[in-house]
C-alpha positions in Angstrom: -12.3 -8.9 -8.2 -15.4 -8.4 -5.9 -16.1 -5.2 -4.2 -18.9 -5.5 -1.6 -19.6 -1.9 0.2 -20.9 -1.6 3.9 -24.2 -0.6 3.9 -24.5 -0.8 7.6 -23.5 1.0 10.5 -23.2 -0.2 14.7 -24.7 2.4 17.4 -24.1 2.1 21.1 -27.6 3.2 22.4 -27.8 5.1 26.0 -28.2 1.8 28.1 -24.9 0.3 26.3 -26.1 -1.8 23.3 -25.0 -1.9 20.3 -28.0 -1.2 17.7 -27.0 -2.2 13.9 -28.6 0.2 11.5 -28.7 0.1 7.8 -28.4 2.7 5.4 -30.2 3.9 2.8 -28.1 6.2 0.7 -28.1 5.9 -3.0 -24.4 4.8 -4.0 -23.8 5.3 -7.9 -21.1 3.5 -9.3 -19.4 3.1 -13.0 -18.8 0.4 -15.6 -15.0 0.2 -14.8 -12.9 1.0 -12.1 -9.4 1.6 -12.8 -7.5 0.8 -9.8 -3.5 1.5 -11.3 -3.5 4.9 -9.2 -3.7 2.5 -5.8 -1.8 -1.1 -6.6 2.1 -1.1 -6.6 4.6 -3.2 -6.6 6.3 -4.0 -3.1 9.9 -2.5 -3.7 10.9 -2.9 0.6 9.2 -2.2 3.3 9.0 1.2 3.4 8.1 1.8 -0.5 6.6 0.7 -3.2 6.5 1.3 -6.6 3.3 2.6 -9.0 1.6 0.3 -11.2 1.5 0.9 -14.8 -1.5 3.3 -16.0 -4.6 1.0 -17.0 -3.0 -1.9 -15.8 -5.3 -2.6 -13.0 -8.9 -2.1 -15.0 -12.1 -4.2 -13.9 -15.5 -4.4 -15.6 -18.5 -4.6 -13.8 -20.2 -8.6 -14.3 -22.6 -7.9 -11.4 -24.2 -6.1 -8.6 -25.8 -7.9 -5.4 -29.1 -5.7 -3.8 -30.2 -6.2 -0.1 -33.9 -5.1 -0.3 -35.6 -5.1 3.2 -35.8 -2.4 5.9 -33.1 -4.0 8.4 -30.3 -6.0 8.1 -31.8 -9.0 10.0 -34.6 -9.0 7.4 -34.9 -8.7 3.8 -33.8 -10.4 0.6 -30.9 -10.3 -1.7 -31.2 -10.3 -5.4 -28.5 -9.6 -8.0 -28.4 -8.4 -11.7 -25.6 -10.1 -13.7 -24.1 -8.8 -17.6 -25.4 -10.8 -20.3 -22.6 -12.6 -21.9 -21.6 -10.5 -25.4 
């Protein structure tokens, strides 16, 4: 499973543009993510039913990091779990 957050937002400046601006709040995140409370299973088109609890559980591998003040410019580097 790969998660990727947007980190960026599009303004329309006063002549019309669109300006792309990054942002710079600190996002904190956990280990695991337990996704059971939002996966189901398809029952008709109108319904669905819940997934087992703990049935949808991911461990974090790795995290990607854009350093760099803009989103045209910068780097990427990424930190990646050891094997055990």
């Amino acid at each position: 499973l790969a998660v990727q957050l947007k980190r960026f937002k599009h303004n329309i400046t006063w002549d019309g543009r669109f300006e792309s601006q990054k942002l710079n709040t600190k996002v904190e995140f956990a280990t695991r993510l337990d996704l059971s409370d939002y996966v189901g299973r398809q029952r008709d088109d109108f319904a669905a039913d819940p997934a087992p609890a703990g049935r949808h559980v991911y461990e974090l591998q790795g995290v990607v990091v854009h350093s760099g003040q803009t989103i045209h410019s910068g780097h990427y580097y990424s930190f990646v779990r050891a094997p055990a």
